[in-house]
C-alpha positions in Angstrom: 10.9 5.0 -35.1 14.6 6.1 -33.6 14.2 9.4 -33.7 10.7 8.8 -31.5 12.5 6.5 -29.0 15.0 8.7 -28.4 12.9 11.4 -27.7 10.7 9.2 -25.5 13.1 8.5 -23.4 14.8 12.4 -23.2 11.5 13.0 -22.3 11.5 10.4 -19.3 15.0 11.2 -18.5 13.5 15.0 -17.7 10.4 13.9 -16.0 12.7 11.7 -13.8 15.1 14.8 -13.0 12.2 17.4 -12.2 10.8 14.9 -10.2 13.9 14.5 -8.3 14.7 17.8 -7.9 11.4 19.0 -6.8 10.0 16.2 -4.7 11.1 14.7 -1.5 12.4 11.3 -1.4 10.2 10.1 2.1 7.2 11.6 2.1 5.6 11.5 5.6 2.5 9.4 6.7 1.3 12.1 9.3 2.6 14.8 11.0 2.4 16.0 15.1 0.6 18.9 15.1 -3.0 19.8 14.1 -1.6 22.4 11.6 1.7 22.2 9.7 1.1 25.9 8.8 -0.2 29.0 9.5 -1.6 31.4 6.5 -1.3 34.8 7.6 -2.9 36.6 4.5 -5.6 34.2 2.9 -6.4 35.8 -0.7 -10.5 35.8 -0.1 -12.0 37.7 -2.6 -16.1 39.1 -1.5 -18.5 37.4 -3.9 -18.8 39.7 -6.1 -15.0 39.9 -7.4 -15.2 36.0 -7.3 -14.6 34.4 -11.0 -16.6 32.0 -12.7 -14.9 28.3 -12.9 -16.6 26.0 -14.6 -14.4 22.4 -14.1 -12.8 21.6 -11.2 -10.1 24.2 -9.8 -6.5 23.8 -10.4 -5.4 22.0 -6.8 -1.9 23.4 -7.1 -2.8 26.7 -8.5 -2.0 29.6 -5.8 -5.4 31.3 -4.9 -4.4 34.9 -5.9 -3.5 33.6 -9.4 0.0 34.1 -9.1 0.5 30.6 -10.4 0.9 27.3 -9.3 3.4 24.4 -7.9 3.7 20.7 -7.9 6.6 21.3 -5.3 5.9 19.1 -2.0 7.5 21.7 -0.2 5.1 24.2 -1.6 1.9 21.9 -0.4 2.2 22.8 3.5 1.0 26.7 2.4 -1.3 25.4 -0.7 -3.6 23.1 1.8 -3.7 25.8 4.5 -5.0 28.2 1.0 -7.8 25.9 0.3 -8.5 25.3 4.4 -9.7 28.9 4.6 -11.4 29.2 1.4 -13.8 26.2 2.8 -13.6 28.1 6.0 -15.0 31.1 4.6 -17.3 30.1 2.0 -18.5 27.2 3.7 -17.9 25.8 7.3 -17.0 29.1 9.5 -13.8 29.2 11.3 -12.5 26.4 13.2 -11.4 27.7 16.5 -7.6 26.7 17.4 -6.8 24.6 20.3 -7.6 27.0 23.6 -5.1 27.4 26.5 -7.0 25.2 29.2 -7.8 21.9 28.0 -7.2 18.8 30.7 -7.7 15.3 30.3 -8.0 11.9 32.4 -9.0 8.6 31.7 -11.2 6.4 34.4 -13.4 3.6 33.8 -12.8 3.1 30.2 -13.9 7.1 29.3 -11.8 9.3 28.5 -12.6 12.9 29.4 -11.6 15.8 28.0 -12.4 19.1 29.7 -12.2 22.5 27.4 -12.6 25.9 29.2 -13.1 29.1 27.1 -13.4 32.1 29.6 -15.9 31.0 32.1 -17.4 28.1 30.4 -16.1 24.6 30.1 -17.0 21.7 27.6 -16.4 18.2 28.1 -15.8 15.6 25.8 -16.4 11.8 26.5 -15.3 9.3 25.0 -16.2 5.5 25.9 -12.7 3.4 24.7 -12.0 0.2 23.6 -8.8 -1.4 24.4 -7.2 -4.5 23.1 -5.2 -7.0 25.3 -1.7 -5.7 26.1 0.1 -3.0 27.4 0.5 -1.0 24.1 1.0 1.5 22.4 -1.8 0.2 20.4 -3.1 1.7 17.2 -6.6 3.8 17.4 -9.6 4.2 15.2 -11.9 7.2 16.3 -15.3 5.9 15.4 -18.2 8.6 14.5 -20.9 7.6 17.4 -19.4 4.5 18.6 -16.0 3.0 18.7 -15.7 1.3 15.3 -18.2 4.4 13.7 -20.8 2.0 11.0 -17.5 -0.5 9.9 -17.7 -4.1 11.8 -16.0 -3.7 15.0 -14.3 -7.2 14.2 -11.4 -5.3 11.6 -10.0 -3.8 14.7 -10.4 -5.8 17.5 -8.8 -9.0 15.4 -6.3 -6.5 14.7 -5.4 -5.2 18.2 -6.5 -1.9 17.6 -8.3 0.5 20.1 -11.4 2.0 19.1 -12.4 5.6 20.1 -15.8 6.8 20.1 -16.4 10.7 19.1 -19.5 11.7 20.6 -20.3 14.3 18.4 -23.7 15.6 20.1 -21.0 17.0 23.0 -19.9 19.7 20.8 -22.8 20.1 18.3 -26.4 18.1 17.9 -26.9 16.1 14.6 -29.7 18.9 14.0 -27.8 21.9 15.6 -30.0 24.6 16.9 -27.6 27.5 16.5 -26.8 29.4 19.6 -28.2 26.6 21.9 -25.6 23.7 21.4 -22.8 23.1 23.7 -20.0 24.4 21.7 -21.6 27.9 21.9 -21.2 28.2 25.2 -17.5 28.3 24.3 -17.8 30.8 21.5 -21.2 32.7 21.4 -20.2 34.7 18.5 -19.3 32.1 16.0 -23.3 30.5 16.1 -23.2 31.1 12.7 -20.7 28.4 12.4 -21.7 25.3 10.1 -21.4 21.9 12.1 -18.6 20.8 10.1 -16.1 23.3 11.5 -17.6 22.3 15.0 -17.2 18.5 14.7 -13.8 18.3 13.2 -12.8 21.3 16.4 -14.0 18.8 18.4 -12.3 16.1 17.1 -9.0 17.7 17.2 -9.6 18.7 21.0 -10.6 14.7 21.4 -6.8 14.0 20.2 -5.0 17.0 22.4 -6.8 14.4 25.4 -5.1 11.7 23.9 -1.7 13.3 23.6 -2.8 14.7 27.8 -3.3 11.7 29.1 -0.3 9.0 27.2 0.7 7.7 30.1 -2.5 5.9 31.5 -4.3 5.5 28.2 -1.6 3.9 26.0 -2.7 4.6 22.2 -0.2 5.3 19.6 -0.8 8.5 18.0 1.3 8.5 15.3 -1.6 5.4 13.8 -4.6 7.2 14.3 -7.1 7.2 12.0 -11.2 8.4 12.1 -14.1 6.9 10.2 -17.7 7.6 10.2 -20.5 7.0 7.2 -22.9 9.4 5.6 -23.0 12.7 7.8 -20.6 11.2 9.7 -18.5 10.2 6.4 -18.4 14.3 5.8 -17.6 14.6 9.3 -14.6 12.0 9.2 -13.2 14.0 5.6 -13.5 17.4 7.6 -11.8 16.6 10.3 -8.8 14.9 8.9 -8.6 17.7 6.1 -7.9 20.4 9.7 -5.8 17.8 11.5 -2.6 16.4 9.9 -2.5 14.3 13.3 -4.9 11.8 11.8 -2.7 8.9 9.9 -5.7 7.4 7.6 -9.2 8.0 6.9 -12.1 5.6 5.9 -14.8 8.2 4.8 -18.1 5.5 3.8 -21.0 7.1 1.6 -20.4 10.7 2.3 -22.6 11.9 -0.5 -22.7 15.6 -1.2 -20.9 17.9 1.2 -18.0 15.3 1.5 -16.4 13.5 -1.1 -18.8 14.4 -4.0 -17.6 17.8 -5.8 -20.5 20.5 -6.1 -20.5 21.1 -9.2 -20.3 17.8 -10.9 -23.6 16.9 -8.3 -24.9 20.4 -9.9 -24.9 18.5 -13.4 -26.8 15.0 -12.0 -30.1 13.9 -10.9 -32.0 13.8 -7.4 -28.7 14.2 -5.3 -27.5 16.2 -2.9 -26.2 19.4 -4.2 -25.1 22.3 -2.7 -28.5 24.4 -2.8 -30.3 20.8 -1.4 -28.0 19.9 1.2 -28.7 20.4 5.1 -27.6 24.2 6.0 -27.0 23.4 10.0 -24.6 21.3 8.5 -23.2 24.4 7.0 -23.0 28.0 7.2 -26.3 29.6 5.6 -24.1 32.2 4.0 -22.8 29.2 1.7 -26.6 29.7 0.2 -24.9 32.5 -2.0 -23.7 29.9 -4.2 -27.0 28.0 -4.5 -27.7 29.6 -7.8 -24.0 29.8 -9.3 -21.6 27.0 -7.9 -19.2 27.7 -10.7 -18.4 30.9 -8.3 -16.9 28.7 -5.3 -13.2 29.0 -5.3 -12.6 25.2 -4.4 -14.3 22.3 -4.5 -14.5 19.6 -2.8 -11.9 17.4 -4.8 -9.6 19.9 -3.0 -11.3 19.3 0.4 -9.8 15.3 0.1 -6.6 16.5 -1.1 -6.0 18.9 2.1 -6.2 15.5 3.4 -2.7 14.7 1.4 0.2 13.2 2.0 -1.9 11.4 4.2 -3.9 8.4 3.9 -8.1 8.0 2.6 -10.1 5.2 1.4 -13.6 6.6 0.2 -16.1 3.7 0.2 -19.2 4.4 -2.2 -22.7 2.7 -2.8 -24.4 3.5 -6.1 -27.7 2.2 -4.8 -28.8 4.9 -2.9 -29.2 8.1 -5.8 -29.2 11.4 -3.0 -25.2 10.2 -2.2 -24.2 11.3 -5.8 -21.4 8.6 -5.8 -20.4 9.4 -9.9 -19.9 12.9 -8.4 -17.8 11.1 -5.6 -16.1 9.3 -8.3 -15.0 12.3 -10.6 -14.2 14.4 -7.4 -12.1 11.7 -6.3 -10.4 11.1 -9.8 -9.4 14.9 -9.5 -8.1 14.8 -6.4 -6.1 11.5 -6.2 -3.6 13.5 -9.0 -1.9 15.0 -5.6 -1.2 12.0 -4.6 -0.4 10.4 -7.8 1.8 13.9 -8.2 3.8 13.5 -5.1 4.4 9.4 -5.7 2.2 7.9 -3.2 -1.1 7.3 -5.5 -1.0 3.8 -3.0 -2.4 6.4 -0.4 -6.0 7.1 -1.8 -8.4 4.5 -2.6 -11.6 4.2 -3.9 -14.3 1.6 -3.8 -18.4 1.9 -4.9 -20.3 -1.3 -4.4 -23.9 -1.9 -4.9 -26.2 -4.2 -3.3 -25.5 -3.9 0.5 -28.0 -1.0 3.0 -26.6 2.3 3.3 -23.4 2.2 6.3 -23.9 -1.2 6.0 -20.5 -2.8 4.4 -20.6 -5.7 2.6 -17.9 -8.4 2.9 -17.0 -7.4 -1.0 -15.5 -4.3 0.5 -14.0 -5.9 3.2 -10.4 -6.4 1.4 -10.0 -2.6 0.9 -11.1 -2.2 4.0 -8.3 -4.3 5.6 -5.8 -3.1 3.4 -6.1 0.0 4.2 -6.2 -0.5 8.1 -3.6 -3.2 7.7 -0.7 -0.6 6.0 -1.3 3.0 7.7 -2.6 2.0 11.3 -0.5 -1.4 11.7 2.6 -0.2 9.2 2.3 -3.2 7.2 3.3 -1.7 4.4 4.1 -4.4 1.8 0.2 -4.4 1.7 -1.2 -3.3 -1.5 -3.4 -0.5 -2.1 -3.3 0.8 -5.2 -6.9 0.2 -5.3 -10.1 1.6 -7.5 -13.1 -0.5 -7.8 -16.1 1.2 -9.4 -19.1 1.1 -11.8 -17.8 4.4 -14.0 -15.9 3.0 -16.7 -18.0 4.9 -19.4 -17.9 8.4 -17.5 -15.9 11.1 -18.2 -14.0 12.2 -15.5 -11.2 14.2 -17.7 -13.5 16.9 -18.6 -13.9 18.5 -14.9 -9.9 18.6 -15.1 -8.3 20.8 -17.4 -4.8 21.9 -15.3 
């Protein structure tokens, strides 16, 4: 029994020293710019030369094979690897921020005007702000200012809400070609709506940063939130902008925080051969018949959202949303986290018995945790939280690394 105990705690003593010497002892909470880093050479094989992976892919692994790292400093270039694999197998290419983009603020709208050559697309968003003079926190809400959460956890907290219009860049239904964002860029029609969205998103917070001085919101607590498309539209666009400090992504179903392939192995939900395709790029089709072929998955699209913080809110009820895929993709991907010491930063929570983006007051508490430590920096709040019906599933045998 000696013998063991000393060897335990060798053990420990090395685990403590790796972790030491490879991690970073503050971690941040968000970052200033859209992109923290810029992949020059993305390793992209053609279909064809793509290998078959059966279980979730190795998060850390480095896409050419090379090997992997659990090095923080290493996780700037891994995300960026995994943000143009789902560019190119999935979404299309989000455009970067263009050079003419202006912004003002008048009768409680803000607008923000894009111009790409000859044509110009504006943004507007109606805003909410609390009593003050600020800098006040900010939610950007999917369709309205609080997106399908009650309006009541902000307001109570003295946090602006923000609403993203989304049908300014690209129609719930896009018709490719005709939307507003083509206008812009005619040759990317092909484009799925989730690399539209979150590019308009990003271009809604470069009007925030434009117009600081009459529209007083604090961008370094800014968070998004949206439910069901809109719940895949809050994950996207916080996965390509590091500016966004949490995100509440409610019953995103397949396409957001459900992974492909575990959906692939369940009932009537939404897998990647079901899902809507104006939602993504047809050529993603290829992998209708063979999802064991995509690179990534979308475990990997919540952890580009690391260091920074998510709460994904489930509701079994409702088969199509595929929430024990949700759970296992969300196992998977909370190891970054849990890798880089700040597991406190992801949370899960699947309820039953409430409507679909309706959320009950038993997911309230997560709810205000959540907003309470990264939008109001209240952090003595606790939220090491995971609440869910999936005791008796096996979530270890999708991760092998």
């Amino acid at each position: 029994m000696r013998k063991k105990s000393v060897l335990s705690a060798a053990v420990a003593v090395c685990i403590c020293l790796v972790s030491c010497e490879t991690q970073p002892k503050e971690i941040p909470l968000v970052y200033d710019s859209e992109s923290t880093y810029t992949l020059t050479d993305p390793y992209l094989p053609a279909y064809e030369d793509l290998p078959s992976v059966k279980t979730l892919p190795d998060p850390f692994a480095w896409s050419d094979g090379s090997g992997r790292s659990i090095r923080f400093e290493d996780w700037a270039r891994r995300r960026a690897e995994i943000g143009a694999e789902i560019q190119r197998y999935e979404v299309g290419p989000k455009p970067g921020k263009p050079d003419a983009i202006n912004a003002r603020f008048e009768n409680d709208t803000l607008y923000v005007n894009i111009t790409v050559g000859d044509s110009t697309l504006t943004l507007k968003s109606y805003v909410i702000l609390p009593e003050g003079e600020g800098p006040f926190p900010a939610i950007i809400g999917i369709g309205r200012g609080s997106g399908s959460l009650p309006p009541d956890l902000f307001e109570s907290r003295g946090i602006a809400q923000i609403a993203f219009n989304f049908s300014d860049v690209v129609a719930w239904q896009q018709v490719r070609g005709q939307e507003p964002f083509n206008r812009l860029y005619p040759e990317l029609e092909y484009l799925g709506s989730y690399s539209a969205w979150p590019w308009g998103v990003s271009r809604l917070i470069d009007g925030l940063e434009l117009v600081q001085d009459v529209l007083p919101i604090d961008l370094k607590h800014l968070g998004i939130t949206g439910c069901s498309f809109a719940g895949k539209m809050a994950i996207f666009s916080a996965a390509f902008d590091e500016r966004i400090a949490l995100t509440i992504a409610q019953e995103s179903g397949g396409g957001g925080a459900a992974a492909w392939r575990v959906s692939e192995t369940l009932g009537n939900v939404e897998t990647l051969g079901r899902t809507n395709y104006v939602w993504f790029m047809e050529e993603m089709r290829q992998f209708s018949e063979s999802v064991d072929k995509l690179p990534h998955d979308h475990h990997e699209l919540l952890a580009m959202i690391a260091p920074r913080a998510i709460l994904v809110l489930g509701n079994p009820d409702y088969e199509w949303l595929a929430e024990e895929s949700a759970f296992v993709s969300c196992k998977a991907a909370k190891k970054v986290w849990e890798t880089f010491g700040i597991g406190d930063r992801f949370g899960i929570s699947v309820m039953a018995g409430h409507p679909h983006c309706m959320l009950p007051d038993a997911q309230r508490p997560e709810t205000e945790a959540f907003i309470e430590k990264f939008l109001l920096g209240n952090m003595d709040v606790n939220t090491n939280i995971e609440i869910h019906p999936y005791g008796a599933v096996d979530y270890q045998k999708w991760i092998e690394w």
